[in-house]
N, C-alpha and C positions, 0 to 999 in steps of 0.2 A: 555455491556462494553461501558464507554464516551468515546469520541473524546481522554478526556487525556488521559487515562489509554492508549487508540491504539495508541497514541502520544509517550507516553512512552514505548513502547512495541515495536515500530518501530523505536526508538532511538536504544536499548537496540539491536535488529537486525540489525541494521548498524551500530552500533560500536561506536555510536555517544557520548559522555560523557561531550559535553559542555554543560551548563544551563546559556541559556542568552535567553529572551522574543524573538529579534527579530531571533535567528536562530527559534525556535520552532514556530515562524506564517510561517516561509520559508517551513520548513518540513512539520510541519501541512497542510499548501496550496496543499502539491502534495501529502501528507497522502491522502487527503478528494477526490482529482480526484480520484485516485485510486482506492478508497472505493465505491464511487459513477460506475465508469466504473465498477467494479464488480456486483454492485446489480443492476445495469442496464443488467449487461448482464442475472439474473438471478440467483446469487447466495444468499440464505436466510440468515439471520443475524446467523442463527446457524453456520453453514456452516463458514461463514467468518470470525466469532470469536472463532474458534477451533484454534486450533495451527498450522494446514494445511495452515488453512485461512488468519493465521495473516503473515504468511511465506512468502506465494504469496501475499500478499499485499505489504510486505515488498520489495521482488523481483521486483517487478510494481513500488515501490518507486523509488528503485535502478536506475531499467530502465530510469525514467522522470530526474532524479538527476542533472546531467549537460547538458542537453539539451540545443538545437539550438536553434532559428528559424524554421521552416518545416524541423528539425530532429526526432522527436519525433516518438518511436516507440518503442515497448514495443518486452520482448525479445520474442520467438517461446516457453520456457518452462514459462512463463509468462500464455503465452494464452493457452496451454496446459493446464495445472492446474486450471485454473479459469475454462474450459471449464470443467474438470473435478468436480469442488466443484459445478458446475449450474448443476449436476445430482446425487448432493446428494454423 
């Protein structure tokens, strides 16, 4: 799956229905942490591109959305879930 397709796919899960270039580099930018904090933690691209996967990604999106300053912090079934797709 590209960046777009999980671009679109994470639109499509937050409910998002604008199409303007600069909201989607906004979304994309915390798409791609998100993405990365997952396969860093160990989760395989299978894994993260199931529908499971694309869910908690989505979630993790959620989470960074209107962040602070040193708010940032992802929810308990966030890191649940991710903990669970890093063992397959």
């Amino acid at each position: 799956m590209t960046d777009d397709q999980l671009l679109a796919a994470c639109k499509i899960g937050l409910g998002f229905e604008i199409d303007d270039d600069d909201f989607d580099k906004r979304v994309k930018q915390k798409m791609l942490q998100v993405k990365m904090f997952m396969k860093k933690a160990g989760v395989s691209d299978e894994n993260l591109f199931s529908d499971l996967g694309i869910g908690v990604l989505v979630m993790g999106l959620s989470d960074l959305w209107d962040v602070k300053a040193g708010e940032t912090k992802f929810s308990p079934a966030f890191v649940t879930l991710t903990t669970q797709l890093t063992m397959g």
